[in-house]
C-alpha positions, -999 to +999 in steps of 0.1 A: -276+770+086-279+752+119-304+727+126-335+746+140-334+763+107-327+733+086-364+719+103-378+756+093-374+753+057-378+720+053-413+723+064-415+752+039-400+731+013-425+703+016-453+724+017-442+743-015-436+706-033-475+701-021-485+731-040-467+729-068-479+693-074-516+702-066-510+732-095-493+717-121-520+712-147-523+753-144-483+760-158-471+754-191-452+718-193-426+729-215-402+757-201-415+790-225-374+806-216-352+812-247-317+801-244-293+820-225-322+839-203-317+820-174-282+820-168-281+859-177-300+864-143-271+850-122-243+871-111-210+864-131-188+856-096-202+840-063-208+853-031-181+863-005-208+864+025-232+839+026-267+852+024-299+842+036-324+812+029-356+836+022-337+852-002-324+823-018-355+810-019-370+836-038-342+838-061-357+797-067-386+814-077-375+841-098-349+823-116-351+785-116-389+779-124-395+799-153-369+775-164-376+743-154-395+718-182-424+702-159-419+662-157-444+661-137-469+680-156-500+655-162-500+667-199-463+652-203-464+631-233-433+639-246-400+611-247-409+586-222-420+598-181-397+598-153-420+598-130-418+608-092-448+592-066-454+610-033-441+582-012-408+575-032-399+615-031-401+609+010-380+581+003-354+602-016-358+628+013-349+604+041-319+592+019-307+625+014-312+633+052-292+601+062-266+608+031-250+574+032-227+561+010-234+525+001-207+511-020-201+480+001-221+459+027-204+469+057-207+505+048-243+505+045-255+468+059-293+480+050-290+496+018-277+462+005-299+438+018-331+460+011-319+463-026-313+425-023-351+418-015-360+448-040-343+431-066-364+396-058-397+416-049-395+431-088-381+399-102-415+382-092-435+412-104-422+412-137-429+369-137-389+364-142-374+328-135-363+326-095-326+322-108-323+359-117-305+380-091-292+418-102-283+450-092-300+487-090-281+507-115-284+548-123-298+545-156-307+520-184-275+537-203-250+520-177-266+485-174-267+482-214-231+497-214-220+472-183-235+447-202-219+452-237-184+450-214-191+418-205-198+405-239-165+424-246-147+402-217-163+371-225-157+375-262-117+380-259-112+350-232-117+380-201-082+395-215-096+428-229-097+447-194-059+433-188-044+433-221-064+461-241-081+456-270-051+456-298-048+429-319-083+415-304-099+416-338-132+434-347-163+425-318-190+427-334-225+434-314-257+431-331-293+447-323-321+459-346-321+494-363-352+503-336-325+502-308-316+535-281-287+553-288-273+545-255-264+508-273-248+529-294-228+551-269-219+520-254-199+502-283-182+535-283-171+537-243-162+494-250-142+507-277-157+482-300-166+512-322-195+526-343-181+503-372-191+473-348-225+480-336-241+458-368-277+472-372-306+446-383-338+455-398-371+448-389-399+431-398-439+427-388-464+451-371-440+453-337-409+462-357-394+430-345-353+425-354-356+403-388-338+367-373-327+355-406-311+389-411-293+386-383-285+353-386-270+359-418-251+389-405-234+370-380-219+341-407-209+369-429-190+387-398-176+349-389-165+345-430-145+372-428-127+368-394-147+392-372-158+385-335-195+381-329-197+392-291-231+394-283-271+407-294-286+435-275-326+428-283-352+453-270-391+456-257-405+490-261-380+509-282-377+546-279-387+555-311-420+539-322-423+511-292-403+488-313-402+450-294-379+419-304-398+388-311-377+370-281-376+335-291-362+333-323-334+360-313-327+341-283-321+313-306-295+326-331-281+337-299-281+300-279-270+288-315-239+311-316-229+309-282-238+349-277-242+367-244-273+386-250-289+417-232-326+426-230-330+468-233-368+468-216-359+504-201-396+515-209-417+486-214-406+462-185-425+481-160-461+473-177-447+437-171-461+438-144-495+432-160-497+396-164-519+401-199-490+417-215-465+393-214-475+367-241-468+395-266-438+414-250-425+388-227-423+354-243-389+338-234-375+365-215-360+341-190-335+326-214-321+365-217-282+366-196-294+407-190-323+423-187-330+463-182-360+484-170-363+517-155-386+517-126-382+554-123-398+559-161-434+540-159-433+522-120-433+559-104-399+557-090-380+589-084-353+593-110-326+577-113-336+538-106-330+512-136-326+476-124-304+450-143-314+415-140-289+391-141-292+351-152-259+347-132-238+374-124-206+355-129-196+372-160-205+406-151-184+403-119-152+392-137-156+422-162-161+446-135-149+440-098-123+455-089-114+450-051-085+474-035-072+465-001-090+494+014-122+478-001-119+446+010-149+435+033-133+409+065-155+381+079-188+361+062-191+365+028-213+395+016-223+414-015-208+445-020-231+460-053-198+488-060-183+457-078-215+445-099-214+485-114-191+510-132-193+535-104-176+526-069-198+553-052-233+540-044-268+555-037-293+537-015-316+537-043-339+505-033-357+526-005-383+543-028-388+511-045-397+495-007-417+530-001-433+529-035-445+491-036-460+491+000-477+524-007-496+516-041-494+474-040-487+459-075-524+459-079-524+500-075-497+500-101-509+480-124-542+498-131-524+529-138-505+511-162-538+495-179-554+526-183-524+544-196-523+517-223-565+520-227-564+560-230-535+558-256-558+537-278-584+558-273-569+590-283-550+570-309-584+569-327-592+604-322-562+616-337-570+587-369-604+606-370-590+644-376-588+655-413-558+650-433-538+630-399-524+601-403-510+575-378-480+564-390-474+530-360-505+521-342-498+520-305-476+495-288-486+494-251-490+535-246-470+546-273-482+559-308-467+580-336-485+606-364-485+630-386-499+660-397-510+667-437-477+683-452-436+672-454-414+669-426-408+704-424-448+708-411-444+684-388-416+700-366-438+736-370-469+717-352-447+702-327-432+733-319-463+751-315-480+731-299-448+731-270-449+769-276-487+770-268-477+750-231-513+730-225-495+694-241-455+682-244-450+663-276-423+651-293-408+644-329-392+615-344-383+594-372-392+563-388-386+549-422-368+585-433-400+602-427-405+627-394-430+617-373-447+629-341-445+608-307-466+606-285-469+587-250-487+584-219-473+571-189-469+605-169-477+588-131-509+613-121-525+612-156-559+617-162-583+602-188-596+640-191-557+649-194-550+629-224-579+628-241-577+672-243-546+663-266-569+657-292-586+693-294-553+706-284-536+693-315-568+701-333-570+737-326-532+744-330-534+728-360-559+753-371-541+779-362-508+777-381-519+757-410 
């Protein structure tokens, strides 16, 4: 392909994005494909002579939409969004087109410094302390897992990454039974182990980790010669919303000497609301690291998750590495490749830039407040059908249900109601009992959008039961 062509189907590309956003509400969200059909339409070996774009293009067609689950569908309401805003997919564009590679300052001066100011532009919208700084990572998963490192480090003197961790004793980590699974995945990659990961329960109407509980936990561990390492505490949990009252958790923490790490992967973006922050936000500045995904409620293209850091000290002696062929001559700089597990960079801060000068915080946050107002709203229309029940009220935009009947019937009504396409919902579990998600936060929503759920559900319901 050679240039003049490359300007050809780009044009064709963005005009076929245009239409396919302006027609989503008319395709079914979830892909209706059974598994195995998709990849049976490709040919077994790959091409010897390279063939031509229009073709390809309608192979796209053919083969790859049937198939694709629609994220962007306004009737998404399934796990939580990752949402994609015009001007931050122009971003993306224009940092695919320029394809750098920004590891270190010098080999991207702009990348760095933008994602500098990014970092401070969403530190003041979230109403953090000024003495956070932090990084843009790819997901929440590696800023939780870069975090429970550095409670690893800290915890064994900064030896574990030198020495290994044999004869280090058992670390122990502690969160609240509400947590993501990425905390767990992370106590595996540390190699602290599923054993370690201690679990607290919860307690009150937002599922809050139980403080004396975990206090308690942690003098047990000490009694019998384990390693308390650090507490992972959340806002917005996965499952039901769950959110950590702050202060007392920050507490046992200060009182134990424990790094601590804030998973607000969800939640963190409606932060931005001022009003939501003496209930979510309380004493978030005493946190050493704090997660949220810009590119799940902000509108940010996947993948964008920023970790705040109270000083990055720590996290820079668990994770810098510097090779000669790294090293960066002259005025001090900051090269972000050593703040992160990966050495290889994106410049990810330019669709944050493109998306906050487009919309204005103001813009953002009013899609934020009336994602939270139509989940209450249809919250009480799903109360008011016969035999439902909600099973956690909503915390910000996200509630939970279920239909009359045993677990069993709750899976068949979330899988027909993905089977009949107009809504994406999802299952779940809470207190051993199967439960039915669901969550607004999809960036184009409509009032008219989610309120349909309601005689969606109703009329599927109908239908199989």
């Amino acid at each position: 392909m050679n240039w003049d062509e490359f300007a050809h189907w780009g044009k064709y590309i963005s005009d076929w994005a245009a239409d396919y956003h302006k027609t989503l509400g008319d395709r079914p969200v979830r892909a209706q494909t059974q598994p195995g059909e998709i990849g049976a339409l490709l040919p077994t070996t790959p091409p010897e002579s390279g063939e031509a774009m229009d073709t390809i293009m309608a192979d796209f067609e053919r083969i790859v939409m049937p198939g694709i689950t629609h994220w962007q569908h306004p009737r998404f309401f399934a796990y939580f969004p990752a949402n994609a805003a015009p001007p931050s997919m122009l971003a993306e564009m224009l940092v695919t087109t320029i394809a750098a590679q920004c590891m270190l300052w010098q080999t991207s001066p702009a990348a760095t410094e933008i994602e500098q100011v990014m970092i401070d532009w969403l530190r003041a919208a979230l109403g953090l302390p000024t003495h956070y700084t932090g990084v843009i990572q790819d997901s929440a998963s590696s800023a939780t897992l870069s975090a429970v490192l550095t409670m690893r480090e800290r915890a064994t003197g900064f030896s574990g990454n030198a020495d290994g961790l044999n004869n280090k004793g058992n670390l122990r980590i502690y969160c609240s039974d509400q947590v993501h699974s990425s905390i767990d995945r992370a106590c595996w990659v540390a190699g602290i182990g599923q054993a370690n990961l201690v679990k607290i329960p919860t307690k009150g109407d937002r599922h809050s980790i139980d403080d004396i509980a975990l206090r308690q936990a942690i003098a047990a561990d000490r009694a019998e010669g384990h390693i308390p390492a650090g507490i992972i505490g959340i806002t917005g949990g996965t499952g039901i919303g769950a959110s950590d009252n702050l202060g007392p958790l920050l507490q046992v923490a200060k009182d134990e000497d424990l790094y601590t790490h804030l998973d607000a992967a969800w939640a963190g973006s409606a932060m931005i609301c001022p009003e939501f922050r003496n209930d979510f936000w309380a004493d978030v500045g005493r946190f050493d690291s704090i997660v949220f995904n810009p590119h799940k409620w902000l509108g940010a293209q996947f993948d964008c998750s920023v970790q705040f850091l109270a000083d990055p000290t720590a996290q820079l002696n668990t994770l810098k590495i510097e090779p000669e062929y790294l090293k960066t001559s002259g005025d001090a700089v900051t090269n972000f490749s050593e703040w992160t597990i990966p050495l290889g960079r994106r410049f990810r801060a330019l669709k944050i830039w493109f998306l906050i000068r487009s919309y204005g915080l103001e813009g953002l946050r009013q899609r934020i407040r009336n994602h939270v107002a139509w989940a209450n709203e249809l919250c009480e229309s799903i109360r008011a059908i016969d035999g439902f029940e909600i099973v956690t009220d909503p915390i910000l935009s996200l509630f939970s249900f279920r239909c009359p009947g045993s677990d069993a019937d709750q899976q068949r009504l979330v899988d027909a109601l993905n089977d009949d396409g107009r809504i994406y919902l999802t299952q779940g579990s809470f207190q051993g009992r199967k439960i039915i998600r669901f969550s607004v936060g999809q960036f184009d929503t409509t009032r008219e959008d989610v309120m349909m759920a309601a005689d969606v559900i109703q009329d599927v319901w109908k239908r199989i039961s």
